[in-house]
N, C-alpha and C positions, 0 to 999 in steps of 0.2 A: 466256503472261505473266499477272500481278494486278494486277488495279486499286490502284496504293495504300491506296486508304481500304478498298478489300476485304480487302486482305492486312493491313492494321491490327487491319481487324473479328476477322477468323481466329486472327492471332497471339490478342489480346487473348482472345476467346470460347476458346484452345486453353489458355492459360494458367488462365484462371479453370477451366476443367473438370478439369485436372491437379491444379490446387489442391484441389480439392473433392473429388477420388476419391482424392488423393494427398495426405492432409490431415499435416504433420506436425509436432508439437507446438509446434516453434520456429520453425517457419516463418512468416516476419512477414507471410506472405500470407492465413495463414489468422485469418478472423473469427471462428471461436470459439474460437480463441486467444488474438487481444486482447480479448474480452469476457472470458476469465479472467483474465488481465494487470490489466486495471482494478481486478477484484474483488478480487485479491490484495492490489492497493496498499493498498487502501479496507480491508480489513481489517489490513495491518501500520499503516497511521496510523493506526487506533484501537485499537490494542497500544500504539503509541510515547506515543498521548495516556494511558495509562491509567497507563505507568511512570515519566511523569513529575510526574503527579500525586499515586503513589503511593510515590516518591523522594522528594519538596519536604513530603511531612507525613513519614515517617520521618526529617526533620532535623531537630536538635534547635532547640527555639527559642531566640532570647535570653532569658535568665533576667532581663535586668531592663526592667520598663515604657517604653517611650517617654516623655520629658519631657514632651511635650505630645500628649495625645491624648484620647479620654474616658477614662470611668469612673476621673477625678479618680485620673489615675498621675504628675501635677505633684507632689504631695502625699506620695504612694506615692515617688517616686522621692526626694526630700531626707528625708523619712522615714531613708532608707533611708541614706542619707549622714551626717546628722546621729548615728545610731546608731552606727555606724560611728567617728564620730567620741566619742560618750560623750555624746552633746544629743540632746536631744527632746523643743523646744517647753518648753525652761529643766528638766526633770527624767531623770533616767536612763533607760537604758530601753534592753530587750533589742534584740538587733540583728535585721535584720528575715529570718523565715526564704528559705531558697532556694525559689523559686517552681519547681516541678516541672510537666513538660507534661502535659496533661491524658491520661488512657490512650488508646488508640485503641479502635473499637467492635471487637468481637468478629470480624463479617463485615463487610464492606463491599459493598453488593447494587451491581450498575449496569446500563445499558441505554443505547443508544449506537444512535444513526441516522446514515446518511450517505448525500448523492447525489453525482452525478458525472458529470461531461462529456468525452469526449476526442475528440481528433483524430490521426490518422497518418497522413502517406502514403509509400508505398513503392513503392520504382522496382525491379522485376526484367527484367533481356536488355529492357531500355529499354521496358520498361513501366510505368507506374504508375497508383497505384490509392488512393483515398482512403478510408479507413475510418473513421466516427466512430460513437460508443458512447455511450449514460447505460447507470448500474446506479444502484441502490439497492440497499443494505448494511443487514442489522439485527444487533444483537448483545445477548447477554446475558449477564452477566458477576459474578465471585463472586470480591472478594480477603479474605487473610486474614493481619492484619498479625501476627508475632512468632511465625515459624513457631521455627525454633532457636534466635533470640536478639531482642532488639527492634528490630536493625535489617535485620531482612528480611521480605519478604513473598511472597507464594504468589498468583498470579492464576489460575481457570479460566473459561473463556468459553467460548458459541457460537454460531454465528454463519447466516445464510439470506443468501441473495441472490439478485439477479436482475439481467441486463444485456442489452442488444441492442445487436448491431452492424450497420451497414448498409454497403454497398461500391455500386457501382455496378452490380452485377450481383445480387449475395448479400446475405443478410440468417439473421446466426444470431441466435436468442434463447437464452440461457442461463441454469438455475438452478442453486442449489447450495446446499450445506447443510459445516455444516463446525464443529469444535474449536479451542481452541489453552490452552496454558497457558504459563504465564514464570512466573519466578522471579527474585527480585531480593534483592539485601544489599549496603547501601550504594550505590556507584555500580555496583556489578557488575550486570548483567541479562543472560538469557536466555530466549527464545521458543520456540516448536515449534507449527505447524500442519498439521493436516492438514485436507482440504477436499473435497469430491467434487462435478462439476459436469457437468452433462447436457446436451447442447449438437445443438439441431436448425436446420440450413443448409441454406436455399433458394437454389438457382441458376439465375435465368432467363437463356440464352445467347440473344441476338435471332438472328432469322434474317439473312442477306446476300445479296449478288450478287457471283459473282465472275466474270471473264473471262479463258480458259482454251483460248490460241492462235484469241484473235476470238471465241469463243463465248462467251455470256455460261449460268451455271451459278448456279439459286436455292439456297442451304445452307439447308434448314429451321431452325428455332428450338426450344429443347430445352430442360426443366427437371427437374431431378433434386436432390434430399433426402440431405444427407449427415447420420447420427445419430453423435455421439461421448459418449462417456463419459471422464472424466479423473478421476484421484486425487492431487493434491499432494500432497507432504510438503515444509515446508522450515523452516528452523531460520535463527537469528541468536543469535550472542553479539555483545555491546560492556561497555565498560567509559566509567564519565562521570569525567574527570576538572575538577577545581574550578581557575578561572582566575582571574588578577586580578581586578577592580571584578566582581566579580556573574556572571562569565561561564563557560559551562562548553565542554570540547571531548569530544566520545566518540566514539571509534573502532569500528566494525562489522565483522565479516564474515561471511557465510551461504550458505547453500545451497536450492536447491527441485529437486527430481525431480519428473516430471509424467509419468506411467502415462497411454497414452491408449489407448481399446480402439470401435474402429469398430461398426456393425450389419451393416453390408452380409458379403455373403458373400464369404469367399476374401480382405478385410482381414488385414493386419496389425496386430501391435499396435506402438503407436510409442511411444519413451521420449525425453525428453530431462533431461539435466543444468545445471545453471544454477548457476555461483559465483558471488557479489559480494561487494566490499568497499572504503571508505568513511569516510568520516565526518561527524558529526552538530556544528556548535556553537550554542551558543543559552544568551541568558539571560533574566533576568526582572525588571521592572515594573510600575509602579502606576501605572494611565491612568484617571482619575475612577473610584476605588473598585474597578476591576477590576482581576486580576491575568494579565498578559499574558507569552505563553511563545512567543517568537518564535524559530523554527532555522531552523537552514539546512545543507541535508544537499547531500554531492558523493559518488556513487556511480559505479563501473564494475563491469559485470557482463559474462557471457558463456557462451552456452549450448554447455560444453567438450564435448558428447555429444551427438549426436542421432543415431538409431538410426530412420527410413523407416519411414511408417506408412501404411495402407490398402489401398488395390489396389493391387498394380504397375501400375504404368506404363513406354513405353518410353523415355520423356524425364520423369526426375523434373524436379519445380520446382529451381532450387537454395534454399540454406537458408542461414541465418545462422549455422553452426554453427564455431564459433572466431572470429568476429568479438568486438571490441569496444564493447561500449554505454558511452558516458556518460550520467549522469542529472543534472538537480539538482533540486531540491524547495525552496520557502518554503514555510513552514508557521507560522502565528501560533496559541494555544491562547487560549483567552480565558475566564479564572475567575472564574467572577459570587459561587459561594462555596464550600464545601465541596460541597456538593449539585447543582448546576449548572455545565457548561460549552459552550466552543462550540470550534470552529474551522473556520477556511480553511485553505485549500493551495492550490499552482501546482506544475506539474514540468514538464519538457521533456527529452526524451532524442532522442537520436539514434546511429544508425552507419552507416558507408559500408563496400563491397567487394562481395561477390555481389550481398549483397540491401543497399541504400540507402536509408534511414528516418529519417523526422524526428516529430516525434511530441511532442502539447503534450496538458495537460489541469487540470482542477481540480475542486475538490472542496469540500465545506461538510459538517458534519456537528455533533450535539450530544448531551451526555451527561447523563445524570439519575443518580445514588446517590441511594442508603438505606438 
């Protein structure tokens, strides 16, 4: 027979070791999984902040002044009516011309920081484990308004990161380097990244004591280095469409494949597939001087493929593979001016069935053009 807290110790220590030899992409066990999961997010919200930025100036402005505001458009605006009407100021006078927007600059440079916090835990064959992460996200980025017409634009960006995850055993740290470009006209948008990310996992299993018919039996303590390499690819279309009082709704849907390829000898390579789709609504306000872009996104996702990666093993982990995730996201943008912004986020996802996960995090980031 086992001591309960020994046969805890065992299960626990046998699970984390399968994890870690048997690492596969979807697998919500593995840490340098969720250390690219972060990064990923962290780089589509600074895609979403850039298209919406670069949507709100492709729209055309009002053509006539505010009644009251500076550079004397009280004046400008009955000007403008009195012409209209055949007066101005007791003499005739031509009507006043249509005010045209000003052109947009050539290129639009940008640069874009973000950190980030998370937390998950996940319960497998009644175990669980608690994962949390920071990354830092940097980006650098080139849009170019009026590619085929004036109301569209062209973004390419790229992007470095780093993140660590910690478990109670393991600890992967993660870098990566990575593209992406979108294309927008009108409310229409589309995205595409690709990302490549290097990921080295340390596993220290403590040793135990078990007792094994009255005999007690020491299991030594073991640590082992699991190196991954990863390629995403994944893509999003949506469409914004324009709602009553200021508000807008856009709909999503996308895909990510994740190429994962081990060091160790005699690995496999492991693939999984990830669809999602969703929607985004959010509009926009003036909070002392600044202009505030506040959404709120409702997502389900689900990794329809996953394809077993690393060493065999005789007892794979199970995987979250056809499971359903929900997601939601607040996300507020905050426009100090054309040149400067910021924002916050909050998400929180979770799913239940094999693998059981709940999963909170957030996020701060800010952008510079020129």
């Amino acid at each position: 027979m086992t001591n309960r807290k020994g046969g805890r110790q065992l299960a626990l220590a046998g699970l984390v070791g399968i994890s870690a030899l048997s690492v596969q992409p979807a697998n919500a066990q593995s840490a340098s999984e969720i250390s690219r999961q972060v990064v990923q997010e962290s780089i589509q919200s600074v895609i979403q902040s850039i298209r919406d930025q670069i949507q709100r100036r492709l729209r055309a402005p009002d053509a006539r002044p505010l009644r009251f505001s500076s550079g004397n458009p009280t004046e400008a605006y009955y000007d403008e009516v009195f012409g209209a009407l055949g007066y101005a100021k007791g003499m005739p006078t031509k009507a006043a011309p249509a005010l045209l927007p000003p052109p947009p600059p050539p290129l639009i440079w940008g640069i874009s920081a973000t950190g980030s916090l998370d937390r998950q835990r996940t319960t497998v064959n009644d175990v669980s484990t608690t994962a949390n992460t920071g990354s830092v996200v940097g980006t650098g980025d080139v849009t170019k308004i009026g590619v085929f017409s004036a109301s569209d634009a062209i973004i390419f960006g790229v992007n470095g990161s780093w993140a660590r995850t910690t478990t109670h055993l393991t600890e992967a740290k993660t870098t990566g380097v990575g593209t992406f470009i979108a294309y927008i006209n009108g409310g229409f948008s589309v995205d595409f990244e690709f990302n490549y990310s290097s990921s080295d996992s340390t596993t220290n299993v403590p040793g135990t004591t078990v007792i094994i018919l009255g005999v007690p039996f020491a299991v030594p303590g073991t640590s082992f280095d699991v190196d991954t390499k990863a390629y995403i690819y994944s893509g999003n279309v949506q469409y914004k469409f324009d709602l009553p009082n200021a508000w807008w709704v856009e709909p999503t849907v996308g895909f990510s494949v994740t190429d994962t390829h081990f060091d160790q000898i005699g690995a496999l390579r492991g693939q999984t597939t990830l669809v999602q789709g969703g929607a985004r609504v959010g509009t926009e306000v003036m909070w002392n001087g600044i202009r505030v872009q506040p959404t709120f996104t409702g997502l389900a996702y689900s990794n329809v493929r996953v394809d077993a990666g690393g060493v065999p093993v005789a007892i794979p982990v199970p995987t979250d593979e056809g499971q359903v995730w929900g997601k939601g996201i607040a996300k507020a943008n905050f426009i100090f001016n054309n040149n400067f912004s910021a924002f916050i986020e909050g998400n929180i996802r979770g799913t239940n069935g094999d693998v059981d996960a709940l999963g909170y995090g957030g996020m701060i980031g800010a952008r510079v053009t020129f």
